[in-house]
C-alpha positions as CSV (number, residue, x, y, z in Angstrom):
1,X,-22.5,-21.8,-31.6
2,X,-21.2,-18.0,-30.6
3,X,-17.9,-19.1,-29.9
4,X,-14.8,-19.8,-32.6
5,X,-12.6,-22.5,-32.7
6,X,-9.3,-21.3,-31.8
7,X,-6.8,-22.0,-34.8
8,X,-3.8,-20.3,-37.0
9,X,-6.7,-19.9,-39.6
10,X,-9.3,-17.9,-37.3
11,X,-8.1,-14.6,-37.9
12,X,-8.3,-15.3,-41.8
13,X,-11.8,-16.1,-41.0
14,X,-14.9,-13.0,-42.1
15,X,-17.2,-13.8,-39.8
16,X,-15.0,-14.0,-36.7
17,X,-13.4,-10.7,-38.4
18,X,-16.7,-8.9,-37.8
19,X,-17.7,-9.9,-34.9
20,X,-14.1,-8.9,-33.4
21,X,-15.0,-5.2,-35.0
22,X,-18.3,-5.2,-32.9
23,X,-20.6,-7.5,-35.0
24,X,-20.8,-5.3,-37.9
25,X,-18.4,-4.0,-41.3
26,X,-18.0,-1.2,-43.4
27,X,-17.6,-1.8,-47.0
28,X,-17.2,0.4,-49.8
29,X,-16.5,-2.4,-52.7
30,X,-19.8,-4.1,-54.2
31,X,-17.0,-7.1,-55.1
32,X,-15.2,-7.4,-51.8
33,X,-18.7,-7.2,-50.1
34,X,-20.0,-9.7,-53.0
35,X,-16.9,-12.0,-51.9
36,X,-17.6,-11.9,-48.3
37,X,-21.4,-12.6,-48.7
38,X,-20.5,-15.2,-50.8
39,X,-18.1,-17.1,-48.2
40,X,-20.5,-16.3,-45.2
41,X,-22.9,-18.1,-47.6
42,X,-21.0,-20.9,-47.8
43,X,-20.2,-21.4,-44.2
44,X,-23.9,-21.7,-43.5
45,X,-25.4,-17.8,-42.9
46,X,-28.9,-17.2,-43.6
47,X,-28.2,-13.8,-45.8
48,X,-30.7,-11.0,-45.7
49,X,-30.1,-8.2,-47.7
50,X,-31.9,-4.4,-47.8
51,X,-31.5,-1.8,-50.1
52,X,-31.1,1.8,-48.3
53,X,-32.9,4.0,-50.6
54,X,-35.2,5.4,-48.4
55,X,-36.6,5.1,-44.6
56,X,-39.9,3.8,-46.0
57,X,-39.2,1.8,-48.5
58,X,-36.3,0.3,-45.9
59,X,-38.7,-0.4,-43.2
60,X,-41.4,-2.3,-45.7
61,X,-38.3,-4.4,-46.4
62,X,-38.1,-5.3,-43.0
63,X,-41.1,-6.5,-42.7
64,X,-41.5,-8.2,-45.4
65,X,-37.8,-9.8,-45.3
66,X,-38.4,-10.8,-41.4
67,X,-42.3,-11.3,-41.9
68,X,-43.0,-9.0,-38.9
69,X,-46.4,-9.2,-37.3
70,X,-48.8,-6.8,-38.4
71,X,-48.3,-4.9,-35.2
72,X,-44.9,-3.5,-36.9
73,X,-45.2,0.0,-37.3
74,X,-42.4,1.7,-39.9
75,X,-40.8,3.5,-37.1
76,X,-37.3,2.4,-34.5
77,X,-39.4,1.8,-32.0
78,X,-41.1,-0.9,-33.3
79,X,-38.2,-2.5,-35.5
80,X,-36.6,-3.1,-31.7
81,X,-39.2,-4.9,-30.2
82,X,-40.0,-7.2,-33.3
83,X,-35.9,-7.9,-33.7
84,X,-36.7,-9.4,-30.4
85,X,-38.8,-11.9,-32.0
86,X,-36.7,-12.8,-34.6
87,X,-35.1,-16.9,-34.8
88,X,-31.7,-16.9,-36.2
89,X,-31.1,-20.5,-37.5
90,X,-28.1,-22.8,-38.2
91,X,-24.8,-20.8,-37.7
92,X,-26.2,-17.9,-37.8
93,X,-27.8,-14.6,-40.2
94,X,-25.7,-12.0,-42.3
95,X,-27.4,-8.9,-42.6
96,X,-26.5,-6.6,-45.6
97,X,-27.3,-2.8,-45.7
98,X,-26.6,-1.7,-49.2
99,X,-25.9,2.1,-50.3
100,X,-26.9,2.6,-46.4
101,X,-25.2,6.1,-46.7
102,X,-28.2,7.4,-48.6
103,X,-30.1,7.2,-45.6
104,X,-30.3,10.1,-43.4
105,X,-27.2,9.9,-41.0
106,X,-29.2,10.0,-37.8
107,X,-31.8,7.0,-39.4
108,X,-28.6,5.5,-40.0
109,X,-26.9,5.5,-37.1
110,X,-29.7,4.7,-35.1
111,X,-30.6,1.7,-37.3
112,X,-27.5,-0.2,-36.9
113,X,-27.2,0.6,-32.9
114,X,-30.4,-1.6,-33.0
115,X,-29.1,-4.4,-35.1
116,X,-25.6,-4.3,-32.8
117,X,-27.8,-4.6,-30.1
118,X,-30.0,-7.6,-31.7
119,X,-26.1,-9.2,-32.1
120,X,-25.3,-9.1,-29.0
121,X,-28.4,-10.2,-27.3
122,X,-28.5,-13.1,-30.0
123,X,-24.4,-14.0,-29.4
124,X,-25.1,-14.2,-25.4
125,X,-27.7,-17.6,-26.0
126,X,-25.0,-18.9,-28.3
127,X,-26.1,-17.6,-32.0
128,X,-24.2,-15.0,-34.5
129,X,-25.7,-12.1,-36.3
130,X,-23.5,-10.5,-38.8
131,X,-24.0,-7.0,-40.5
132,X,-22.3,-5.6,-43.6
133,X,-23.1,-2.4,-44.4
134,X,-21.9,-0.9,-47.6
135,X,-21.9,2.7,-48.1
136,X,-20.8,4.7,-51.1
137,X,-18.8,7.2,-49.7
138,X,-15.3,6.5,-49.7
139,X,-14.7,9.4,-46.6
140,X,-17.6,7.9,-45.0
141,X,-17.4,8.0,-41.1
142,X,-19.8,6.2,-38.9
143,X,-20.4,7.8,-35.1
144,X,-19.6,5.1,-32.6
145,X,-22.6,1.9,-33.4
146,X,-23.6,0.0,-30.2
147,X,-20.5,2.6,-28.2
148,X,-18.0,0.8,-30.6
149,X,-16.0,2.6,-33.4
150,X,-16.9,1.7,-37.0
151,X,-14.2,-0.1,-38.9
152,X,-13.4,-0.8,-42.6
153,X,-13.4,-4.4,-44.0
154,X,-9.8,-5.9,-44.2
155,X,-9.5,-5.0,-47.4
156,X,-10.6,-1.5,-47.0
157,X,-9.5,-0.4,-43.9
158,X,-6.5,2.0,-45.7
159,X,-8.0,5.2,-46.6
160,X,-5.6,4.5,-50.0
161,X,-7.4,1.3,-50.7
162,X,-11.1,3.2,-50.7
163,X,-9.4,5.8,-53.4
């Protein structure tokens, strides 16, 4: 199922805007990410959703949201190798960080090169993995996730539509 239809409507499309922006989406808007939840929802995506208000509450989401083995240890390390593990059904799984920029930028970053990387390893054997991640910070620059440059929604993307 990785690939899109070709049709005048595909660029209109949010999940094949994402993963044309590297499999993942900056938001700033609660109702523009609510929207695009909402019609990810609709066209069939699993949605798992984590509140980023700290590395350890973050990681206990994880497991419990992915209902990782008892092996999982609340560290990067460990969230890579049990991604691995992880069975994306249907069309695919819509993974929302919320108020991620109250992580620790370097946590941050290093979370969501994981997660691009769990993408892209998922969208070779033909199944999409989606992340939103909305941040709080309307200057909010991401370092380069998975070596590609972070990008606004559609509807954000002009630094006078974040003000």
């Amino acid at each position: 199922m990785s690939s899109f239809k070709n049709s005048p409507e595909l660029y209109k499309k949010i999940d094949y805007q994402i993963v044309a922006n590297g499999w993942f989406q900056l938001y700033l808007s609660n109702t523009i990410l609510g929207n695009d939840i909402e019609w990810l929802e609709n066209e069939g995506y699993e949605i798992v959703q984590f509140k980023c208000n700290s590395e350890s509450k973050l990681f206990e989401q994880f497991r419990e949201q992915f209902l990782f083995p008892k092996y999982f240890h609340h560290n990067l390390n460990s969230l890579n190798d049990c991604l691995r593990d992880i069975e994306i059904k249907g069309i695919g799984m819509a993974i929302v960080f919320k108020n991620a920029d109250s992580l620790k930028k370097d946590i941050l970053d290093r979370v969501l090169d994981i997660f691009v990387n769990m993408a892209r390893l998922n969208f070779i054997i033909g199944k999409r993995v989606l992340i939103l991640v909305q941040v709080n910070n309307n200057d909010f620059k991401a370092d380069d996730i998975g070596s590609i440059k972070a990008t606004w929604n559609i509807n954000e993307w002009l630094d006078s539509k974040r003000r």
